[in-house]
C-alpha positions as CSV (number, residue, x, y, z in Angstrom):
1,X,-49.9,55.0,-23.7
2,X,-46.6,54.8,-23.8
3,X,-46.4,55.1,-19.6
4,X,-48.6,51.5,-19.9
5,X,-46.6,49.6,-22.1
6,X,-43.1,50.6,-19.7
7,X,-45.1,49.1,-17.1
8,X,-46.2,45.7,-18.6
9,X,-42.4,45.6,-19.7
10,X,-41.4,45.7,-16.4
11,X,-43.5,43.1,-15.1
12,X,-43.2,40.8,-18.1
13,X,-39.1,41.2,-16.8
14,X,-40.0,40.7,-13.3
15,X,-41.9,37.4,-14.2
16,X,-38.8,36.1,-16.1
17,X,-36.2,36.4,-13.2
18,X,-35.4,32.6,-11.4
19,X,-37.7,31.2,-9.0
20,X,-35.6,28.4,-7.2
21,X,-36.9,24.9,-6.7
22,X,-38.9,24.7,-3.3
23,X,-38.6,21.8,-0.6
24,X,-36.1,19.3,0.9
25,X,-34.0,17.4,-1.6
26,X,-32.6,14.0,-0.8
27,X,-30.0,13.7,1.8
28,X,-25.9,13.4,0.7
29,X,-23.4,11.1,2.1
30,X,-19.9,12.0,1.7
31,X,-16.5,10.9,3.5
32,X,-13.6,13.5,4.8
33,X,-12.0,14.6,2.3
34,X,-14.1,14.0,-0.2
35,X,-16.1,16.9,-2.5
36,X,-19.9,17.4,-3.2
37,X,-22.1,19.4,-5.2
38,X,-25.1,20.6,-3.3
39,X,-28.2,20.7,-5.9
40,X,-30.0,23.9,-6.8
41,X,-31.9,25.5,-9.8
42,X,-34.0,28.0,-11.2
43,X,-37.6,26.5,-12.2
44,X,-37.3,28.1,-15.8
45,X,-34.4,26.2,-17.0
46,X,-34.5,29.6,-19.8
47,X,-33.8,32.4,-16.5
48,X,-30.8,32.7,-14.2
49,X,-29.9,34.6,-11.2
50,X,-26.2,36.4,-10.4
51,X,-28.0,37.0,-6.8
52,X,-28.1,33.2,-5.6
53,X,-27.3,32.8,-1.9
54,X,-26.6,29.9,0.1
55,X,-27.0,29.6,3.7
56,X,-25.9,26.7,6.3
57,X,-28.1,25.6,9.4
58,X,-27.0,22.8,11.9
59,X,-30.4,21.6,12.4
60,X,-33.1,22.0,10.0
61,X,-36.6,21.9,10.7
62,X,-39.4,21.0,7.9
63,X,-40.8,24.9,6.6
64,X,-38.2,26.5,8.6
65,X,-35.5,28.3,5.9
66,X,-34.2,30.2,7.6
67,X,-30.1,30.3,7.9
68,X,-27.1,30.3,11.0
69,X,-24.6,31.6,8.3
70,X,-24.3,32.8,5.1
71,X,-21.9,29.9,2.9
72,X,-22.3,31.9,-0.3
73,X,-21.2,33.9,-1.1
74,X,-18.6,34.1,1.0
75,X,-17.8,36.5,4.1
76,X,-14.5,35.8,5.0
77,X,-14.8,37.7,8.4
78,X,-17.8,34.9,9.3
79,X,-17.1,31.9,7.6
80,X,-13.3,31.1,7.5
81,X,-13.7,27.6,7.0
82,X,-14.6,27.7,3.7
83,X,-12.3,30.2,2.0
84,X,-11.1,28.7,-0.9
85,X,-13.3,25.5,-0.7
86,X,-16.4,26.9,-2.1
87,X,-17.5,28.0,-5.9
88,X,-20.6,27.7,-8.0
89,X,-20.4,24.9,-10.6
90,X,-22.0,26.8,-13.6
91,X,-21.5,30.5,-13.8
92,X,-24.4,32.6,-15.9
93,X,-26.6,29.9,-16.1
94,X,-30.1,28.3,-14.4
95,X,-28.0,26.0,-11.9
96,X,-27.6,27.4,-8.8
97,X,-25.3,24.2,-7.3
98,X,-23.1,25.0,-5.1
99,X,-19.0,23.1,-4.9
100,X,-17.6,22.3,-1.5
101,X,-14.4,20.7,-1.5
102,X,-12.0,18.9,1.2
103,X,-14.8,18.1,3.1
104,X,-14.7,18.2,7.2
105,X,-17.1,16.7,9.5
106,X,-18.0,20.2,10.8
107,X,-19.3,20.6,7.1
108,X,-22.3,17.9,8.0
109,X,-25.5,19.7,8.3
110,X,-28.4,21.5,5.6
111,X,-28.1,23.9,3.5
112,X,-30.3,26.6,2.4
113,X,-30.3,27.9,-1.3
114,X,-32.4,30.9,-2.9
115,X,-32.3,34.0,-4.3
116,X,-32.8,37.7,-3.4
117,X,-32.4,37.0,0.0
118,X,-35.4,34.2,0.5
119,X,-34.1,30.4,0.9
120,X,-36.9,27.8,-0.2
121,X,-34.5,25.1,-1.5
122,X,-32.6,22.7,1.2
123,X,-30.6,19.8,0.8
124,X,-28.9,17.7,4.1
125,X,-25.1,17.0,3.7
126,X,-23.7,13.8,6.0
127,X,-19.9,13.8,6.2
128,X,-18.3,10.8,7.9
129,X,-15.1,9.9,8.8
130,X,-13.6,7.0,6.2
131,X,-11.1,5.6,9.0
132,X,-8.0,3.4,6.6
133,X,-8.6,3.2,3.0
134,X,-9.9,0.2,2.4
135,X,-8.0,-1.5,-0.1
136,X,-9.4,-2.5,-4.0
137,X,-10.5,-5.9,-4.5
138,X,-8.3,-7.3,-6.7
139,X,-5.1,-5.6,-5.5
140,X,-4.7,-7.3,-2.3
141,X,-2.5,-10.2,-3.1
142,X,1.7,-10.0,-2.2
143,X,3.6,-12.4,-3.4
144,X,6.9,-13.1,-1.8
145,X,10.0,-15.6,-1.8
146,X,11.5,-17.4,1.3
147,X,14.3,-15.5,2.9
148,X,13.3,-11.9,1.1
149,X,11.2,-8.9,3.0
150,X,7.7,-7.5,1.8
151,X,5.6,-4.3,3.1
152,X,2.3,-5.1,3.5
153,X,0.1,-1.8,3.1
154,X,-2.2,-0.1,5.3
155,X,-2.5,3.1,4.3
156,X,-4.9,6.2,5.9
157,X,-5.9,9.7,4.7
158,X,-4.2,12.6,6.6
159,X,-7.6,14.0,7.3
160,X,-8.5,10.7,9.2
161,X,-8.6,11.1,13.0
162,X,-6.9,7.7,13.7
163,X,-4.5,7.1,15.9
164,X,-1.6,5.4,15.6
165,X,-2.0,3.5,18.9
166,X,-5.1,2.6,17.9
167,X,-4.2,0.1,14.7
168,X,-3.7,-3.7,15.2
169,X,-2.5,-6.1,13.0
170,X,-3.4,-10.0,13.1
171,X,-3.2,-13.0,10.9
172,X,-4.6,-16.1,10.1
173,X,-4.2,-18.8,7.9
174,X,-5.7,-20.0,4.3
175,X,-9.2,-21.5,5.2
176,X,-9.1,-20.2,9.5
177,X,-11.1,-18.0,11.1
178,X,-8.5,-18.1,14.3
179,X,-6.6,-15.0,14.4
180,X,-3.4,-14.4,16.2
181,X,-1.6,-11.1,16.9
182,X,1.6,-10.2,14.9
183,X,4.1,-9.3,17.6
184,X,7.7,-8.1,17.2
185,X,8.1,-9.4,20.6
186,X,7.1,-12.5,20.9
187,X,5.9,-15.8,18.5
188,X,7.0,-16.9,15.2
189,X,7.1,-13.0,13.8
190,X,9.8,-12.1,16.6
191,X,12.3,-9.6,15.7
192,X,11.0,-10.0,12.2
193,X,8.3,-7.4,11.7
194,X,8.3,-3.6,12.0
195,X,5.3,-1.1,11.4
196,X,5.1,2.3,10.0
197,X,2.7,4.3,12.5
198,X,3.7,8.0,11.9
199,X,1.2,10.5,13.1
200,X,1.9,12.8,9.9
201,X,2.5,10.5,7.2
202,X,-0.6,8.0,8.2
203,X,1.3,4.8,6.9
204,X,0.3,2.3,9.0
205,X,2.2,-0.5,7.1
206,X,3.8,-3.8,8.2
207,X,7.4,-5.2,7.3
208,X,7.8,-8.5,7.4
209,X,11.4,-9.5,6.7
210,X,12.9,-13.1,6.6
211,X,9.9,-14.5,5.0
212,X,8.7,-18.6,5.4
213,X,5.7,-20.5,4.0
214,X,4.9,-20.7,7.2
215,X,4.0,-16.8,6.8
216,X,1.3,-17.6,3.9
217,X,-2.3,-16.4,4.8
218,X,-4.4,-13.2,6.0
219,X,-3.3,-10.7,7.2
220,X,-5.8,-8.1,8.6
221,X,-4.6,-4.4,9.7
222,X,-7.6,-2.7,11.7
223,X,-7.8,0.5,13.0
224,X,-9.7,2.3,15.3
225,X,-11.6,-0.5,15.6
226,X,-13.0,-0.3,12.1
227,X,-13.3,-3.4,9.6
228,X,-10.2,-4.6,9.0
229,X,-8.3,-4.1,6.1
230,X,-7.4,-7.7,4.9
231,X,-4.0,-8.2,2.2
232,X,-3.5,-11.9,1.3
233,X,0.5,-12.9,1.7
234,X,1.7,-16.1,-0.7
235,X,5.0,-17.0,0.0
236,X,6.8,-19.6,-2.7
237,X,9.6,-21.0,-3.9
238,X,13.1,-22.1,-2.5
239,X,13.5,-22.2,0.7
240,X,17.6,-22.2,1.4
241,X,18.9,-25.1,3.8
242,X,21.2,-23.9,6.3
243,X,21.0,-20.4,4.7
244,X,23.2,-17.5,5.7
245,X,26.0,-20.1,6.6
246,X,29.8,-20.3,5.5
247,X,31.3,-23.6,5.4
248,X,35.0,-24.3,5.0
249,X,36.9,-27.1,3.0
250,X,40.2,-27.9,2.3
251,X,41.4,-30.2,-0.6
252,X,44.5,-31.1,-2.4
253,X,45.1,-30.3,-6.3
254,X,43.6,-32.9,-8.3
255,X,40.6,-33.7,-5.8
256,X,37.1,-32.9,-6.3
257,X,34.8,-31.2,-4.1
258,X,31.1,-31.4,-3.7
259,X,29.6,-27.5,-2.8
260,X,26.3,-28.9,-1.3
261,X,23.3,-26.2,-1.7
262,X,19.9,-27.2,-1.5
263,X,16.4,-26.2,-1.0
264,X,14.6,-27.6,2.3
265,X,12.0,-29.4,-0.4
266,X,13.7,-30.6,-3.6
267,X,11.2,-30.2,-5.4
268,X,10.7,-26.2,-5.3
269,X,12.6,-24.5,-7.5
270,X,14.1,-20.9,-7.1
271,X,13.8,-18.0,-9.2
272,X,17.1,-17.4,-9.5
273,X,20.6,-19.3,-8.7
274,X,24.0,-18.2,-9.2
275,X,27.2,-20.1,-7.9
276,X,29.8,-17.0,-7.9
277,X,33.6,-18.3,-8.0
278,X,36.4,-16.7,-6.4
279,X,37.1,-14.3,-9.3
280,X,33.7,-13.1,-9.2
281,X,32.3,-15.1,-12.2
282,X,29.1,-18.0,-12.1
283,X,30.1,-21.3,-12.9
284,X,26.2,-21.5,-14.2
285,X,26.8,-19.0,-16.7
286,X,27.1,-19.7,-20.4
287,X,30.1,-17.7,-19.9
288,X,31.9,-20.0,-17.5
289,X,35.7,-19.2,-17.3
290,X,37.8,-21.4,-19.7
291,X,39.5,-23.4,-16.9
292,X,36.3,-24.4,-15.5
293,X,35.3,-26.1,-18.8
294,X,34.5,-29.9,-18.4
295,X,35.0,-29.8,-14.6
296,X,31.8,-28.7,-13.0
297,X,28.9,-30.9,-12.7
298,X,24.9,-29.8,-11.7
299,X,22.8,-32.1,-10.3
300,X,18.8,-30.2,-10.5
301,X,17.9,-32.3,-13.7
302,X,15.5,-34.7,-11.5
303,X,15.5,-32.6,-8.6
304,X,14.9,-28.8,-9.1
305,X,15.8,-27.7,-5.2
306,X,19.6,-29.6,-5.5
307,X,21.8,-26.7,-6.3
308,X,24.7,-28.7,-5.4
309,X,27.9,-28.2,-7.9
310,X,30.7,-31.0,-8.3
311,X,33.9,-29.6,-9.3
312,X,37.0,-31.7,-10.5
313,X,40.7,-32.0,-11.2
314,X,41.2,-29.1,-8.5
315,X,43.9,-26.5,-8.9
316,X,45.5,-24.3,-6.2
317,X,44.0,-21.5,-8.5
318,X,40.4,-22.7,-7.5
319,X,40.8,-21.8,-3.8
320,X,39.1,-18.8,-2.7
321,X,35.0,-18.0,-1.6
322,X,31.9,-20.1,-3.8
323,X,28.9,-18.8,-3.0
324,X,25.5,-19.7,-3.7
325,X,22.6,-17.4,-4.3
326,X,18.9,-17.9,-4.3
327,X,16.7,-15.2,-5.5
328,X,19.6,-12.7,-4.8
329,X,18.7,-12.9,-0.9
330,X,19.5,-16.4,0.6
331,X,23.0,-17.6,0.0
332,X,25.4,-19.9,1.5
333,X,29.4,-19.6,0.9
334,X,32.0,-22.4,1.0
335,X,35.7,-21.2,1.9
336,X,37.4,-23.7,-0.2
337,X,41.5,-24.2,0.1
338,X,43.2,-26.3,-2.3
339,X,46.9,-27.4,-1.3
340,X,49.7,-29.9,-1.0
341,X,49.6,-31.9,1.8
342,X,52.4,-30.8,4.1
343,X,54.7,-33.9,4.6
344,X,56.2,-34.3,7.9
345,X,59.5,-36.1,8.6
346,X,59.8,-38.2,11.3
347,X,63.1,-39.5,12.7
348,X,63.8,-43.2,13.5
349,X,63.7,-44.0,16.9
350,X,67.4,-45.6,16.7
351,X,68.6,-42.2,15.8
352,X,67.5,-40.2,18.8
């Protein structure tokens, strides 16, 4: 009696242990880099399995379960390219899923999940290569002022096998499907852009420096002859006249002298303007120095882009280097001397 009921214990324990899901599950996509959890479970969501296996074969044919390698769990004398990239999701449980992570495109293939040594459950893994990152809608849009520098980003992974050689950059403008090249060499971007194509750090970036409105528009970084990656440039504000220039003016004490600074359109107006004096203050400031009081005149009421300054009554003391500055990177300086006029004798005629 007691000889039957040990046996109908031990198949009642046999029928309880995990059966794994049978047949081809769908395909998974996944980019370099990227992780994925490969699907696999027990039938009876109440039974588990600490004996689940899962196997890898390149090319899987339908009924055919049988493995190249052994994934899971691990042999680190086989398999070396998954040591420490490989665990199961849920420990002690009815899931058999299997974690991969940093993917590789030499991890694309099926794999084969069971227990006990039989594999019925297979799932097909797809890793591709993501080229650049693609940038997110949204976040593509660089505003810049004229005269300053911005880096317009094109960044890819460090798993990507792009090459720098391989990555363009064009633009084109608002509205225009013509695109032309941006060249440090030649055209209106010369000697005005630079790129960032290290091999380790995958920055692919472009500096443009000296920036126009006449740089406004698309600009599309492509690599490895992927779709492009397209960042919108919008360049406003003041654009300085004759900027990066000194001009020099003499004057005698009790002249006055107009500092002409201007935008190329009157009508823009800058971000920022200061007029620094000679002693390092801004005659625009609240604070303006005591001797200035009363004797420095604006004239951007009706026209935002004249930065011009009058300034009156001039002393000796008000000689030295003006400068105007427009968003803190276009400026324009006026050398301005303020002495007696030197008065030259001249003999009569009769007396020489």
């Amino acid at each position: 009696m007691l000889l039957c009921v040990y046996l109908l214990y031990c198949l009642l324990q046999g029928n309880s242990g995990c059966a794994v899901d049978q047949g081809l599950k769908p395909d998974i996509t996944k980019s370099v880099g990227d992780s994925v959890v490969l699907p696999c479970s027990c039938k009876n969501s109440g039974n588990k399995s600490d004996t689940v296996q899962w196997g890898y074969t390149k090319s899987f044919r339908t009924g055919n379960y049988t493995p190249q390698d052994v994934v899971f769990p691990e042999d680190h004398s086989q398999n070396q390219r998954y040591r420490g990239r490989i665990q199961r999701v849920n420990l002690n449980t009815a899931d058999l899923s299997l974690n991969i992570s940093a993917l590789t495109e030499e991890d694309e293939g099926t794999y084969l999940c069971g227990v006990d040594g039989e594999f019925s459950s297979a799932v097909t893994l797809h890793v591709k290569d993501p080229g650049c990152t693609e940038l997110v809608p949204g976040k593509n849009l660089f505003p810049g002022s004229p005269g300053e520098s911005v880096l317009l980003p094109c960044p890819c992974p460090r798993y990507s096998r792009v090459q720098p050689k391989r990555v363009t950059w064009s633009f084109s403008k608002v509205c225009s499907d013509k695109e032309t090249p941006v060249s440090n060499d030649t055209g209106p971007y010369s000697r005005r852009v630079s790129t960032f194509d290290q091999v380790n750090s995958r920055n692919f970036s472009l500096l443009i420096s000296d920036l126009t409105k006449e740089d406004n528009g698309n600009y599309y970084c492509t690599v490895y002859e992927d779709n492009p990656s397209v960042v919108i440039l919008f360049v406003k504000g003041c654009a300085l006249l004759e900027n990066k220039q000194t001009v020099t003016i003499s004057r005698s004490p009790g002249d006055s002298v107009l500092l002409s600074c201007s935008c190329t359109e009157l009508q823009d107006k800058p971000e920022t303007v200061q007029w620094i004096t000679p002693h390092h203050g801004d005659l625009l400031s609240t604070e303006l120095p005591q001797r200035y009081n009363g004797r420095v005149q604006t004239f951007n009421q009706n026209s935002p882009g004249n930065l011009s300054v009058l300034i009156s009554d001039l002393t000796e003391e008000d000689g030295g280097r003006y400068s105007c500055w427009i968003n803190q990177n276009q400026y324009r300086h006026f050398s301005l001397s303020v002495r007696e006029p030197v008065e030259f004798c001249v003999r009569n005629p009769g007396e020489l």
